[in-house]
C-alpha positions in Angstrom: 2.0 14.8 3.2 1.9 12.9 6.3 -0.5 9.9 6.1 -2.8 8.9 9.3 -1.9 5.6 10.8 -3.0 2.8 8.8 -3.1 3.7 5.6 0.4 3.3 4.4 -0.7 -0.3 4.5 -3.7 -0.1 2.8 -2.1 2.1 -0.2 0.4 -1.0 -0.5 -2.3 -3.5 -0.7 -4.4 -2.0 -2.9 -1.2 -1.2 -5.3 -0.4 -4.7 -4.9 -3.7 -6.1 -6.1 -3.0 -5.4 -9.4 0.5 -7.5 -9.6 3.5 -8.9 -7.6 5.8 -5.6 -7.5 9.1 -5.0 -5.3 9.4 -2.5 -3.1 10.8 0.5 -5.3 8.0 0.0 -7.7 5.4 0.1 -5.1 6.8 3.5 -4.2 6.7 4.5 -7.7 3.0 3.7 -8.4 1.7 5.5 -5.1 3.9 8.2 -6.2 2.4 7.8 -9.9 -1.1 7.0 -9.2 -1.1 9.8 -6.8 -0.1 12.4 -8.8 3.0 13.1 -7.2 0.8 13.9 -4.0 2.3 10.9 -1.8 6.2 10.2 -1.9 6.9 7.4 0.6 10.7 7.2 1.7 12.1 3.6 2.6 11.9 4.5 5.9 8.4 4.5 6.2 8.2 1.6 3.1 10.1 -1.1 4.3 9.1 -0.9 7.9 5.8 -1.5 6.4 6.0 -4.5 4.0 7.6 -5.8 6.7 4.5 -5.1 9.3 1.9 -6.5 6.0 3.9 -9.7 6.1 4.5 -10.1 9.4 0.9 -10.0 9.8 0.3 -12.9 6.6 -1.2 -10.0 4.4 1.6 -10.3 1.7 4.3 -12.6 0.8 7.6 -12.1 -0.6 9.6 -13.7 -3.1 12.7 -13.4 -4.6 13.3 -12.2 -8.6 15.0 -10.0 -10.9 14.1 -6.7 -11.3 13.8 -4.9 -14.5 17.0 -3.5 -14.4 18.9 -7.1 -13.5 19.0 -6.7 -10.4 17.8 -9.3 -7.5 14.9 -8.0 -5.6 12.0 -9.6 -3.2 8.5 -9.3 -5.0 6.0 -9.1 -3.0 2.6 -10.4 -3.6 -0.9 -10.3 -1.5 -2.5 -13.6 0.1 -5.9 -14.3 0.9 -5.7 -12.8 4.5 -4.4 -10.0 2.4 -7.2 -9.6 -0.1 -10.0 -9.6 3.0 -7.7 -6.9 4.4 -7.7 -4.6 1.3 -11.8 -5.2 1.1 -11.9 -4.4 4.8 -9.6 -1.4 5.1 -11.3 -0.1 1.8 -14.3 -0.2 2.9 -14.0 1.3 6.4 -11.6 4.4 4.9 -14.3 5.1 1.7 -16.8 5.1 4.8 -14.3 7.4 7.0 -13.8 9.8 4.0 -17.5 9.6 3.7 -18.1 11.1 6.5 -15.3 13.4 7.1 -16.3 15.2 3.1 -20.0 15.6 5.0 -18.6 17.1 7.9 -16.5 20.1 6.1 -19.2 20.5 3.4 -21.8 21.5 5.9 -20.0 22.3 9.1 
């Protein structure tokens, strides 16, 4: 499924709220939480994290993974957290709207 602009970003924020995770296990829990509905490939992923902390939302740092292996955690900021609220809000309100649309249209 191909997402609309934007919302890669907000799936990795809001996945990230919960802990500090590196990038293969923030795949895993959209894939997870999703249901299997949303496979992101590191193509779209990295380019991504990138964007988010680029932008001051998240911020890496470098640790071992579960399997022993060194990998960059990342973690959200403040600006972050505001971004999450924000983009939340405006996509619950979006999907709000759209749902209304196709149930009486």
């Amino acid at each position: 499924m191909d997402l609309p602009q934007g919302t890669l970003d907000l799936l990795i924020l809001k996945t990230l709220a919960l802990e500090p995770l590196h990038g293969w296990a923030i795949s895993e829990r959209i894939q997870q939480i999703s249901k299997e509905a949303l496979r992101i490939r590191q193509g779209s992923l990295y380019p991504a994290l990138h964007r988010c902390e680029r932008k001051g939302w998240i911020k890496p740092k470098w640790g071992v993974s579960e399997n022993n292996r060194r990998a960059k955690y990342y973690a959200l900021t403040r600006a972050g957290v505001k971004q999450l609220q924000a983009d939340e809000a405006a996509w619950r309100q979006l999907s709000l709207a759209v749902g209304l649309l196709l149930d009486h249209a």
